[in-house]
N, C-alpha and C positions, 0 to 999 in steps of 0.2 A: 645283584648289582655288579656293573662291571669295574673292575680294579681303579682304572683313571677316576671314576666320581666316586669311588670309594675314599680315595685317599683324599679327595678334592672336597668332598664332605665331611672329614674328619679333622681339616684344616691342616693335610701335611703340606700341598700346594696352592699358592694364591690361586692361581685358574686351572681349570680340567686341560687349559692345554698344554699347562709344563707337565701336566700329572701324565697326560698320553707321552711326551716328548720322552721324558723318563721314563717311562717301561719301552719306550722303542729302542733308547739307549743301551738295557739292559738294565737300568739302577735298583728294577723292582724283583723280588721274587716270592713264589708262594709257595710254601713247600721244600727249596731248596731249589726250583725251577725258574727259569727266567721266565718270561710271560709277556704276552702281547697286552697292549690296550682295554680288549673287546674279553678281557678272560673273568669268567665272572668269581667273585668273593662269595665264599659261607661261612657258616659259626664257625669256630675255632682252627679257622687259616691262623699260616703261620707266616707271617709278612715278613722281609730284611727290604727296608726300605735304604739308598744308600744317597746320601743330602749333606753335603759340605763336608763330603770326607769324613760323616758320619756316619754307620751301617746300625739304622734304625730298627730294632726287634719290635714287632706287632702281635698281638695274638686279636683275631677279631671276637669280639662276643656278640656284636649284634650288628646288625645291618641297615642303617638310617633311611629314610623313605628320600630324605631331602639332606642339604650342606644346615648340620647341627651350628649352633653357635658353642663357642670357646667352654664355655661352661661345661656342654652337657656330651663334649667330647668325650670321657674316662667311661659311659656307660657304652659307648660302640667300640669302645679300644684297648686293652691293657698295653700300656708300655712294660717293656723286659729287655731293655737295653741295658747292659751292663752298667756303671757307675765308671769301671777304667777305662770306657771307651772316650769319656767328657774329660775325664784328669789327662788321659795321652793327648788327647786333641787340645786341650789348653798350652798344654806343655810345648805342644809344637807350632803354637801358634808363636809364644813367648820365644821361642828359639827362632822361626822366620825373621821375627822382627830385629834379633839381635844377627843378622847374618849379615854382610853385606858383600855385593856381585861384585866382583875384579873388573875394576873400569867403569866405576857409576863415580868416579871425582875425590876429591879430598874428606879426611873428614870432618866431622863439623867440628866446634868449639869445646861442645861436651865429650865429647871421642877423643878428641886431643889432651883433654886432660886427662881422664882417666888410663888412655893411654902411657902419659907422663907418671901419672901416679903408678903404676902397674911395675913401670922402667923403675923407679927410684927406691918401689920396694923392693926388688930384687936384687939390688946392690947392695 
């Protein structure tokens, strides 16, 4: 089977065609290789799928005839993605959010205060 309906039948892509877009981008690799679209999957490939600044580990066990439902995903895929790759990526989500760009405005009400508080304990 080739890599794009692989991933697209294991439900890492909504459709086969972000599944192609991403390996042309490079986001796929099998083995350590980048890989084209049309590059075919077998047992125990070594997938780094890479999805929201996430680099997804794959080991495949078996190879779907058809796109599996949600369920019965875990019998064509083990996941072997690390645990610290999801705490760093939360972490940095939680840090985006508290950032703010030089020259997006004042800030609000609740930044003002904490702000205030910040000054007052330092005193």
């Amino acid at each position: 089977m080739r890599i794009d309906k692989y991933l697209w039948s294991i439900r890492y892509y909504k459709t086969r065609n972000m599944a192609t877009e991403a390996c042309k981008k490079g986001h796929v690799r099998i083995n350590g290789k980048t890989v084209k679209p049309s590059r075919e999957v077998y047992k125990l490939d070594e997938i780094i799928v890479r999805k929201n600044q996430i680099n997804y580990e794959l080991s495949v066990l078996d190879v779907p005839s058809s796109r599996v439902s949600a369920k019965l995903v875990d019998i064509y895929r083990k996941d072997t993605t690390p645990k610290e790759v999801f705490q760093s990526h939360e972490l940095m989500q939680l840090n985006k959010n508290q950032y703010r760009q030089k020259g997006e405005g004042r800030p609000t009400k609740k930044e003002r205060r904490d702000i205030d508080d910040y000054l007052d304990e330092s005193e």
